[in-house]
RODRENSE-917312 format. One record per residue: x, y, z of N, C-alpha, C, O in turn. Coordinates in steps of 0.02 Angstrom, whole numbers, plus 50000, padded with zeros to 5 digits. Layout:
residues N
XYZXYZXYZXYZ...
***
This chain:
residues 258
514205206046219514545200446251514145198346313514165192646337513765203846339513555201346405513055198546409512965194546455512475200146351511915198146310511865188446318511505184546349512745187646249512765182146228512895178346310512535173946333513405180946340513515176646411512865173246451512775168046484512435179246430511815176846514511775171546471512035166346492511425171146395511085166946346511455159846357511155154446355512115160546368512225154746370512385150046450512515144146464512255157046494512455154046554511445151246601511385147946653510955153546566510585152446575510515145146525510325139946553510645145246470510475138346426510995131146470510795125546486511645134046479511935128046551511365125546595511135119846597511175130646628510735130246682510065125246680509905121246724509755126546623509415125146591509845115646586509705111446629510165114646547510315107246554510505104046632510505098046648510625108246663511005106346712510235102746749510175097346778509865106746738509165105346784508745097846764508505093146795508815100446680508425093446654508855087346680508575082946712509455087146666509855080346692509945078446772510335074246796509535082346804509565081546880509155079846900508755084146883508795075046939508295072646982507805078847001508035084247021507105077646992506585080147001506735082347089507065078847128506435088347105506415090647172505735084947175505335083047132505795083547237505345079847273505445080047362505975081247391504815078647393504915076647472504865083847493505155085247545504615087747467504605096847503503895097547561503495102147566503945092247593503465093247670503925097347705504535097847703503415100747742503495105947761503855102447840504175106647871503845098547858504225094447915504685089447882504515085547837505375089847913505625084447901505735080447948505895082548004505665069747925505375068347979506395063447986506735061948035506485062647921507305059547948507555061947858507225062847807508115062247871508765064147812509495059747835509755059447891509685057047777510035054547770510655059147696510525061147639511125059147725511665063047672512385058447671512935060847656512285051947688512695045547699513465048947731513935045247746513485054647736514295056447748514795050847823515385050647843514245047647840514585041947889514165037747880513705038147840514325031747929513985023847911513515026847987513705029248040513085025847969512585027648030512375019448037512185014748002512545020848098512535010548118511495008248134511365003848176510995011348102510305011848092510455006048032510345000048041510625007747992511065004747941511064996947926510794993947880511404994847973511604989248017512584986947985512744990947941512934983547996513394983748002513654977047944513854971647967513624978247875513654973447824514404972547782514414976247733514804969947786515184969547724515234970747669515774971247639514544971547641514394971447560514044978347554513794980147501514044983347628513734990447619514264994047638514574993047690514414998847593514815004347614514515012147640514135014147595514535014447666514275022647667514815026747679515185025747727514925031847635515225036147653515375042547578515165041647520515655046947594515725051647540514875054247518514775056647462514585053847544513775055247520513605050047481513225051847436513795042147481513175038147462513115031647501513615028347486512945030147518512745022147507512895016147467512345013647454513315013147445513505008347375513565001647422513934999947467512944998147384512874990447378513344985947365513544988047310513574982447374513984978447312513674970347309513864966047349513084968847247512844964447249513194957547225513604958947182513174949547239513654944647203513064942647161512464943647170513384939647115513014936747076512244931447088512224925747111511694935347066511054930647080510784933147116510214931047123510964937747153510734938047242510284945547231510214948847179510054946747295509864952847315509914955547365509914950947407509964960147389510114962747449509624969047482509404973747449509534967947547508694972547569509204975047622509724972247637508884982447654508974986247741508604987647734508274988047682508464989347803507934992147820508304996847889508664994247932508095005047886508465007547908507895006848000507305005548011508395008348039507985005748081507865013348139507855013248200507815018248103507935024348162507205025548182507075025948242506685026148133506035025148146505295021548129505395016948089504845021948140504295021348097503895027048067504015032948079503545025448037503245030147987502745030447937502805028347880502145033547967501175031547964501235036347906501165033347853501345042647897500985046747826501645048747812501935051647857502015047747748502625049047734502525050047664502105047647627503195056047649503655055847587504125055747593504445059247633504505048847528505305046247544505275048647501504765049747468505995050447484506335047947403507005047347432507225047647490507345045947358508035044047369508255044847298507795044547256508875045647275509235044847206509495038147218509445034847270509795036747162510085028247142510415029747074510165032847027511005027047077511435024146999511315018447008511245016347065511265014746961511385006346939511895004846911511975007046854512385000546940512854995846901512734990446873513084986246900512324987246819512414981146833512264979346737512114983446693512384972546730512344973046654511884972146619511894974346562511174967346652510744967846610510004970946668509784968246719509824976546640509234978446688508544974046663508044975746694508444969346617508064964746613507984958646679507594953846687508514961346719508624955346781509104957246822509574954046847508854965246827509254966946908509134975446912509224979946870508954975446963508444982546978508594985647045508934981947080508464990647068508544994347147507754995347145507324995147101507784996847224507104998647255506965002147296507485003447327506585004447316506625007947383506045004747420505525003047392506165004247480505794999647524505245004047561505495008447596504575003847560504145006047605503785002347652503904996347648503245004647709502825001447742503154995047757502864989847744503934995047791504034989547822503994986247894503954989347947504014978447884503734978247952504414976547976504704980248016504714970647950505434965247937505574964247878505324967047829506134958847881506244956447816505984951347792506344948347752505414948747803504914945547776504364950047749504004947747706504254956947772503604959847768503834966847744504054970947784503784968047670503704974347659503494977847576503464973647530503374983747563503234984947503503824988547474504244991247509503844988547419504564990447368504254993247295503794991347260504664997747292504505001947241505164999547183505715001447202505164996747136505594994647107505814997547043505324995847009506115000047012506395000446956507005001146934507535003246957506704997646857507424994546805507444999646759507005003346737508334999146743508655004146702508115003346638507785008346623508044997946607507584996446538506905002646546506595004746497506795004646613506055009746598505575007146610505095010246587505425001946641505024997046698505064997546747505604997046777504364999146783504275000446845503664996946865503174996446828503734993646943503264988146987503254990147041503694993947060502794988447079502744988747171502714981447171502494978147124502884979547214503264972047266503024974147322503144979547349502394966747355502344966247404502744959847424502714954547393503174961147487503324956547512503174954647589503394957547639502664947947584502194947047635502174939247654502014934347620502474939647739502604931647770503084927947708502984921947696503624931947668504114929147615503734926147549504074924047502503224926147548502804927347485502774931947445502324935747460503124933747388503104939147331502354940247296502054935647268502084947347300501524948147278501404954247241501684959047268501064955847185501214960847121500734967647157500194967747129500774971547195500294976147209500084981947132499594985147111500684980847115500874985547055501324982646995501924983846998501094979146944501394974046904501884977446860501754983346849502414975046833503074977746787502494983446726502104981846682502644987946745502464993546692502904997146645503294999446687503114999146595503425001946573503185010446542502705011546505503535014146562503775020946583503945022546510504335018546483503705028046470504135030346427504355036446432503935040846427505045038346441505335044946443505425046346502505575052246514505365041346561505185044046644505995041646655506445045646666506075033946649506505032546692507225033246642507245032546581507865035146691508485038746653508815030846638508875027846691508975027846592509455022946570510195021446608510485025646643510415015246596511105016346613511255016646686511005013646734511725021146679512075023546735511885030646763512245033446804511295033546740511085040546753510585038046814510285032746816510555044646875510405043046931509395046846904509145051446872509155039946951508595041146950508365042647043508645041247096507715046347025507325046947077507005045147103506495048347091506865040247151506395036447160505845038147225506085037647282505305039447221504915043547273504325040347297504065036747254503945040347364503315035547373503025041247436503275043347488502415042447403501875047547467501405043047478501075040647432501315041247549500945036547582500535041847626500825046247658499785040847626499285045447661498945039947684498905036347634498645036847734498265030847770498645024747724499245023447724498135021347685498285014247665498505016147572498645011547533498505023747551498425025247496499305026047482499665028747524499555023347417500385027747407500305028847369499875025347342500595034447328500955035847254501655034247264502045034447311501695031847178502525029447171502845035747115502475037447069503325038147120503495043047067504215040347061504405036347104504655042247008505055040546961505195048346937504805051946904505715049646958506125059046926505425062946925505275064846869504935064646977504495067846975503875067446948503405071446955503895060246902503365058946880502935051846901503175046246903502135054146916501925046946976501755043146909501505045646859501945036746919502005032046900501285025246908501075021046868501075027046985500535023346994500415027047069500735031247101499635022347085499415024247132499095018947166498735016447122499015016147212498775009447232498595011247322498755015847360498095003447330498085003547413498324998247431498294993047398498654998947493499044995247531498704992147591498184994147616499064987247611499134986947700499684990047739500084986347768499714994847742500374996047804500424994047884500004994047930501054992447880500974991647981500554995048010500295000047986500434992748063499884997348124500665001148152501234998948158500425006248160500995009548178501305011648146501795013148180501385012948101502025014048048502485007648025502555001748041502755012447975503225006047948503955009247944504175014347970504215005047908505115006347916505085007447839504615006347802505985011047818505975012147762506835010347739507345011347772506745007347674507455003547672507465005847608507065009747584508125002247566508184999047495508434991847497508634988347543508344990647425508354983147404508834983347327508634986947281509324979947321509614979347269509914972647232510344969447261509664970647166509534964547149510294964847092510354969347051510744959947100511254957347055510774951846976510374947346986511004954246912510944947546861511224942546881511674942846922510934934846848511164929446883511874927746853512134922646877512234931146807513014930146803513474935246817514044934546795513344939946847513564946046853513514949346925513004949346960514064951846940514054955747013513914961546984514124963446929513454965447031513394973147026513434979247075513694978247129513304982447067513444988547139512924994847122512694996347067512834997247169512165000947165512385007747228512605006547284512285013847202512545019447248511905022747249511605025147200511655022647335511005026347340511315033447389511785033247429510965038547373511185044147403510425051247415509975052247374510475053047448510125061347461509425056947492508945057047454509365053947541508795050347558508365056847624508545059947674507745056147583507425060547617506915061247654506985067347650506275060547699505905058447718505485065547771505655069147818504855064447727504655071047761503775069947755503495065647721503385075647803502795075547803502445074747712502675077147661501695069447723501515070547646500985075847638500385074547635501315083647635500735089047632500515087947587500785085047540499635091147591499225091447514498885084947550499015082147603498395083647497497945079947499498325074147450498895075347431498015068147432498385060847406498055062547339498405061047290497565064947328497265067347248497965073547212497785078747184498595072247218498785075847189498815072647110498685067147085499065079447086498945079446998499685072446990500275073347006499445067446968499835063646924499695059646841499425062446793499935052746842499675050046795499855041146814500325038546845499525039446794499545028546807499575026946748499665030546699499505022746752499525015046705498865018146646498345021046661499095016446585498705018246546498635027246517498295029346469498885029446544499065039346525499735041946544500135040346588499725047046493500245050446516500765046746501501195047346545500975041646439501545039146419501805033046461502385031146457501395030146499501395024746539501265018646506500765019646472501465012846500501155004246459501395000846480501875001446518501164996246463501304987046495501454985646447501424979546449501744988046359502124984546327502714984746302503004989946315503074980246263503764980246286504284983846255504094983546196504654986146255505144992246239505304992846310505144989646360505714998446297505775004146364506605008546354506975007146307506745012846396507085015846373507895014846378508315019046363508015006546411508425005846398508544997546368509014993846382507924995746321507814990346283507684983546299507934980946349507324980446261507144974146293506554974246334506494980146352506024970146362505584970046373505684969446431506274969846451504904967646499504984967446561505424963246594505574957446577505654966946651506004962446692506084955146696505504953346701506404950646696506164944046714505944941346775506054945846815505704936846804505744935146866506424932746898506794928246877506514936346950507034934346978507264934247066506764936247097507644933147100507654929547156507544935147196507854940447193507004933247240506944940247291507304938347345507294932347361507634942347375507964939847449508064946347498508154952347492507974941047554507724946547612508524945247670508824940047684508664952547693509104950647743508734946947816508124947447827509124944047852509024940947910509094944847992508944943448050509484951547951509704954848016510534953748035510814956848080510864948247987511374947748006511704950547950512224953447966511544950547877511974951447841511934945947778512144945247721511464942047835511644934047769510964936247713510724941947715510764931947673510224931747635510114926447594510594924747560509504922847589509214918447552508904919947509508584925047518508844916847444508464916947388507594914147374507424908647395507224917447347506634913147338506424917847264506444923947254506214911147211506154912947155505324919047143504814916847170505294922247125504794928447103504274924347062504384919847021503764926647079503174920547021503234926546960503344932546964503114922446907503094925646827502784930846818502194931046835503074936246792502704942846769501904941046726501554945646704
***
Protein backbone atom coordinates (compact mmCIF):
# COMPACT_ATOMS: atom_id res chain seq x y z
CA UNK A 1 0.00 0.00 0.00
CA UNK A 2 2.73 2.31 0.78
CA UNK A 3 4.63 1.37 -2.43
CA UNK A 4 1.31 2.11 -4.49
CA UNK A 5 0.73 5.57 -2.35
CA UNK A 6 4.29 7.24 -2.97
CA UNK A 7 3.61 5.98 -6.88
CA UNK A 8 0.80 7.83 -6.97
CA UNK A 9 1.52 10.73 -4.76
CA UNK A 10 4.68 11.38 -6.73
CA UNK A 11 2.73 10.90 -10.31
CA UNK A 12 0.18 14.04 -8.69
CA UNK A 13 3.23 15.86 -8.22
CA UNK A 14 4.46 15.21 -11.27
CA UNK A 15 1.18 16.88 -13.03
CA UNK A 16 0.94 19.37 -10.64
CA UNK A 17 4.43 20.72 -11.92
CA UNK A 18 3.84 20.30 -15.67
CA UNK A 19 0.54 22.46 -15.40
CA UNK A 20 2.34 25.22 -13.46
CA UNK A 21 4.39 28.02 -14.82
CA UNK A 22 8.05 27.46 -15.45
CA UNK A 23 10.31 28.74 -12.38
CA UNK A 24 11.86 31.75 -13.77
CA UNK A 25 13.58 35.24 -12.42
CA UNK A 26 16.01 33.14 -9.82
CA UNK A 27 18.70 36.24 -9.63
CA UNK A 28 20.31 36.00 -6.95
CA UNK A 29 19.08 39.79 -5.94
CA UNK A 30 15.76 40.76 -5.89
CA UNK A 31 15.31 44.03 -7.33
CA UNK A 32 11.09 44.57 -6.77
CA UNK A 33 8.15 41.80 -6.15
CA UNK A 34 4.91 42.31 -6.50
CA UNK A 35 2.25 39.59 -4.78
CA UNK A 36 -0.81 42.19 -5.63
CA UNK A 37 -2.29 41.42 -1.98
CA UNK A 38 -3.11 45.44 -1.95
CA UNK A 39 -3.48 48.14 -4.67
CA UNK A 40 -0.04 49.57 -4.33
CA UNK A 41 -0.84 53.12 -5.60
CA UNK A 42 2.88 52.68 -8.09
CA UNK A 43 0.03 51.24 -9.87
CA UNK A 44 -1.72 54.35 -10.43
CA UNK A 45 -5.32 54.71 -9.41
CA UNK A 46 -7.77 53.28 -12.43
CA UNK A 47 -11.33 52.15 -12.43
CA UNK A 48 -10.88 49.43 -14.84
CA UNK A 49 -7.77 47.95 -12.45
CA UNK A 50 -8.44 46.01 -9.60
CA UNK A 51 -5.63 44.52 -7.24
CA UNK A 52 -6.19 42.51 -4.66
CA UNK A 53 -6.46 38.76 -3.41
CA UNK A 54 -2.96 38.12 -5.22
CA UNK A 55 -3.76 39.47 -8.71
CA UNK A 56 -4.11 42.23 -10.69
CA UNK A 57 -7.40 41.93 -13.14
CA UNK A 58 -7.84 44.31 -16.05
CA UNK A 59 -11.16 44.77 -17.15
CA UNK A 60 -10.82 45.68 -20.85
CA UNK A 61 -14.17 47.45 -23.03
CA UNK A 62 -14.57 46.55 -26.15
CA UNK A 63 -11.73 47.53 -28.96
CA UNK A 64 -9.52 49.10 -26.54
CA UNK A 65 -6.33 48.36 -24.76
CA UNK A 66 -5.07 49.15 -21.73
CA UNK A 67 -1.05 49.81 -20.65
CA UNK A 68 0.73 50.67 -16.68
CA UNK A 69 3.49 51.21 -16.14
CA UNK A 70 4.47 50.54 -12.63
CA UNK A 71 6.23 53.46 -11.43
CA UNK A 72 8.41 52.33 -8.21
CA UNK A 73 11.60 52.10 -10.30
CA UNK A 74 13.91 51.95 -13.16
CA UNK A 75 15.73 49.21 -14.39
CA UNK A 76 19.21 48.81 -16.65
CA UNK A 77 19.95 44.77 -16.46
CA UNK A 78 16.78 42.95 -15.45
CA UNK A 79 14.67 39.74 -15.13
CA UNK A 80 10.79 40.21 -15.09
CA UNK A 81 8.29 37.77 -15.35
CA UNK A 82 4.86 37.61 -14.43
CA UNK A 83 1.86 34.93 -14.87
CA UNK A 84 -1.41 36.03 -16.81
CA UNK A 85 -4.95 34.27 -17.50
CA UNK A 86 -6.76 35.64 -20.48
CA UNK A 87 -10.38 36.31 -20.69
CA UNK A 88 -11.31 37.18 -23.80
CA UNK A 89 -13.02 35.48 -26.92
CA UNK A 90 -11.03 35.58 -29.77
CA UNK A 91 -7.09 35.51 -29.13
CA UNK A 92 -6.74 36.20 -32.96
CA UNK A 93 -7.42 39.94 -31.70
CA UNK A 94 -6.68 40.36 -28.13
CA UNK A 95 -3.55 39.48 -26.21
CA UNK A 96 -1.64 40.56 -22.72
CA UNK A 97 1.86 41.77 -22.49
CA UNK A 98 4.27 42.57 -20.39
CA UNK A 99 5.87 45.85 -20.75
CA UNK A 100 9.73 46.38 -20.78
CA UNK A 101 12.45 49.16 -21.23
CA UNK A 102 9.90 51.81 -20.59
CA UNK A 103 10.27 55.29 -20.91
CA UNK A 104 6.19 56.60 -20.92
CA UNK A 105 3.30 55.82 -22.54
CA UNK A 106 4.37 56.71 -25.79
CA UNK A 107 7.76 54.84 -25.44
CA UNK A 108 8.13 51.30 -24.70
CA UNK A 109 8.83 47.58 -25.58
CA UNK A 110 6.19 44.72 -24.97
CA UNK A 111 6.46 41.28 -24.98
CA UNK A 112 3.13 40.11 -26.25
CA UNK A 113 1.31 36.99 -26.35
CA UNK A 114 -1.90 35.36 -27.70
CA UNK A 115 -3.82 32.47 -26.32
CA UNK A 116 -3.71 31.01 -30.27
CA UNK A 117 0.40 30.33 -29.50
CA UNK A 118 1.70 33.56 -31.12
CA UNK A 119 4.20 35.44 -29.83
CA UNK A 120 5.77 39.25 -30.89
CA UNK A 121 7.87 42.03 -29.32
CA UNK A 122 6.18 45.59 -29.84
CA UNK A 123 8.11 48.52 -30.01
CA UNK A 124 6.33 51.35 -29.01
CA UNK A 125 8.22 54.53 -30.05
CA UNK A 126 7.06 58.54 -30.09
CA UNK A 127 3.30 56.39 -30.54
CA UNK A 128 4.55 54.72 -33.61
CA UNK A 129 4.06 50.81 -33.48
CA UNK A 130 7.18 48.97 -34.61
CA UNK A 131 7.79 44.93 -35.06
CA UNK A 132 11.19 44.40 -33.09
CA UNK A 133 10.03 40.79 -32.98
CA UNK A 134 7.22 39.90 -35.60
CA UNK A 135 3.93 37.53 -34.64
CA UNK A 136 5.71 34.08 -34.35
CA UNK A 137 4.03 31.13 -33.57
CA UNK A 138 5.13 28.81 -30.66
CA UNK A 139 4.32 25.20 -30.82
CA UNK A 140 3.61 23.49 -27.50
CA UNK A 141 5.07 26.69 -25.53
CA UNK A 142 2.17 28.82 -25.08
CA UNK A 143 -0.92 27.29 -22.62
CA UNK A 144 -4.43 27.98 -24.53
CA UNK A 145 -7.51 29.38 -23.14
CA UNK A 146 -7.78 30.27 -19.84
CA UNK A 147 -4.54 28.43 -18.52
CA UNK A 148 -2.03 30.88 -16.93
CA UNK A 149 1.00 31.54 -18.89
CA UNK A 150 4.44 32.82 -18.06
CA UNK A 151 5.66 35.50 -19.46
CA UNK A 152 9.50 36.43 -18.87
CA UNK A 153 12.17 39.09 -20.47
CA UNK A 154 16.22 39.09 -19.42
CA UNK A 155 17.59 42.33 -20.52
CA UNK A 156 21.66 42.51 -20.27
CA UNK A 157 22.84 46.13 -21.99
CA UNK A 158 20.74 46.64 -25.26
CA UNK A 159 20.36 42.62 -25.60
CA UNK A 160 16.68 40.81 -24.20
CA UNK A 161 15.44 37.37 -24.26
CA UNK A 162 11.70 36.84 -24.34
CA UNK A 163 10.55 33.43 -22.73
CA UNK A 164 7.02 32.02 -22.57
CA UNK A 165 6.55 29.04 -19.48
CA UNK A 166 10.38 28.77 -19.53
CA UNK A 167 10.94 28.52 -22.92
CA UNK A 168 12.96 31.62 -24.91
CA UNK A 169 11.07 32.37 -27.59
CA UNK A 170 13.43 35.02 -29.21
CA UNK A 171 16.28 37.11 -28.73
CA UNK A 172 16.75 40.57 -30.20
CA UNK A 173 18.57 44.15 -29.67
CA UNK A 174 16.98 46.97 -28.39
CA UNK A 175 17.20 50.62 -27.46
CA UNK A 176 16.54 50.96 -23.84
CA UNK A 177 16.28 54.20 -21.78
CA UNK A 178 19.51 55.74 -20.61
CA UNK A 179 19.01 54.91 -17.28
CA UNK A 180 16.82 52.28 -17.07
CA UNK A 181 13.46 51.70 -17.92
CA UNK A 182 10.08 51.04 -16.24
CA UNK A 183 8.15 47.87 -16.31
CA UNK A 184 4.34 47.50 -16.84
CA UNK A 185 1.59 45.32 -18.62
CA UNK A 186 -0.62 45.96 -21.49
CA UNK A 187 -3.95 44.28 -22.14
CA UNK A 188 -5.83 44.34 -25.45
CA UNK A 189 -9.97 43.71 -25.61
CA UNK A 190 -11.50 42.03 -29.35
CA UNK A 191 -13.27 44.67 -31.19
CA UNK A 192 -16.86 43.22 -30.04
CA UNK A 193 -16.13 41.90 -26.85
CA UNK A 194 -15.12 43.09 -23.31
CA UNK A 195 -12.44 41.10 -21.65
CA UNK A 196 -10.49 40.85 -18.36
CA UNK A 197 -7.10 39.75 -17.84
CA UNK A 198 -5.65 38.62 -14.15
CA UNK A 199 -1.87 39.25 -13.86
CA UNK A 200 -0.25 37.93 -10.71
CA UNK A 201 3.37 36.68 -8.98
CA UNK A 202 5.30 39.66 -10.71
CA UNK A 203 8.88 39.36 -10.20
CA UNK A 204 11.92 41.28 -10.95
CA UNK A 205 15.38 40.41 -10.19
CA UNK A 206 19.18 40.59 -11.10
CA UNK A 207 19.92 38.90 -14.85
CA UNK A 208 22.74 36.39 -13.48
CA UNK A 209 24.75 34.37 -16.09
CA UNK A 210 25.83 35.69 -19.09
CA UNK A 211 22.87 36.68 -22.09
CA UNK A 212 24.33 33.49 -24.21
CA UNK A 213 22.09 31.39 -22.16
CA UNK A 214 20.90 28.00 -23.67
CA UNK A 215 17.58 28.83 -25.57
CA UNK A 216 15.88 28.62 -28.91
CA UNK A 217 14.36 31.56 -31.67
CA UNK A 218 12.59 31.74 -34.55
CA UNK A 219 13.24 28.92 -36.78
CA UNK A 220 14.29 25.88 -33.95
CA UNK A 221 13.19 24.25 -31.37
CA UNK A 222 9.39 24.11 -32.52
CA UNK A 223 9.18 27.81 -33.19
CA UNK A 224 7.35 29.22 -36.95
CA UNK A 225 5.87 31.98 -38.58
CA UNK A 226 3.19 29.68 -39.91
CA UNK A 227 -0.22 29.49 -39.18
CA UNK A 228 -1.83 27.12 -36.71
CA UNK A 229 -1.09 27.48 -33.13
CA UNK A 230 -2.26 26.02 -30.14
CA UNK A 231 -5.23 27.60 -29.73
CA UNK A 232 -6.25 27.87 -33.64
CA UNK A 233 -6.41 30.14 -36.31
CA UNK A 234 -3.62 32.00 -37.59
CA UNK A 235 -1.62 35.25 -36.45
CA UNK A 236 -2.95 37.83 -34.56
CA UNK A 237 -4.63 40.53 -36.49
CA UNK A 238 -3.71 44.02 -36.38
CA UNK A 239 -5.24 45.76 -33.88
CA UNK A 240 -5.57 49.06 -31.86
CA UNK A 241 -2.61 49.81 -29.72
CA UNK A 242 -3.36 52.21 -26.95
CA UNK A 243 -1.36 53.88 -24.52
CA UNK A 244 -2.51 55.27 -21.07
CA UNK A 245 -2.12 59.08 -20.53
CA UNK A 246 -1.43 58.87 -16.86
CA UNK A 247 -4.93 59.52 -16.10
CA UNK A 248 -6.68 56.47 -16.84
CA UNK A 249 -8.06 57.62 -20.21
CA UNK A 250 -6.70 55.95 -23.51
CA UNK A 251 -6.64 56.45 -27.22
CA UNK A 252 -6.54 54.18 -30.01
CA UNK A 253 -4.07 54.03 -33.00
CA UNK A 254 -4.46 51.28 -35.56
CA UNK A 255 -1.15 48.58 -35.60
CA UNK A 256 0.39 48.45 -39.24
CA UNK A 257 -0.28 44.81 -40.84
CA UNK A 258 1.48 41.75 -39.70
Amino acid sequence: MTKHYLAAAAAASLLVLAAAPAVACTGTTVLFEDDFSFADPAWGNYEWARIADGKMTIQVDPGLGYSLLNQTSLYVDFDVCIDVVQHNTDPSTAWASLIFWGLDYQNYYALEVAGNGYVKVTRLQNNRVLSPVDWTLTEGVVNPGEEVNRLRVRAIGNIAQVFVNGQQVAQFRGQPPEGGGLIGIYSLAPADAAASYDFSNLRITTPDGPIEEPGFGPGEGGVDNGGGGSGGGGAPEPGPVEEGDGSGEVTGKGAPKN
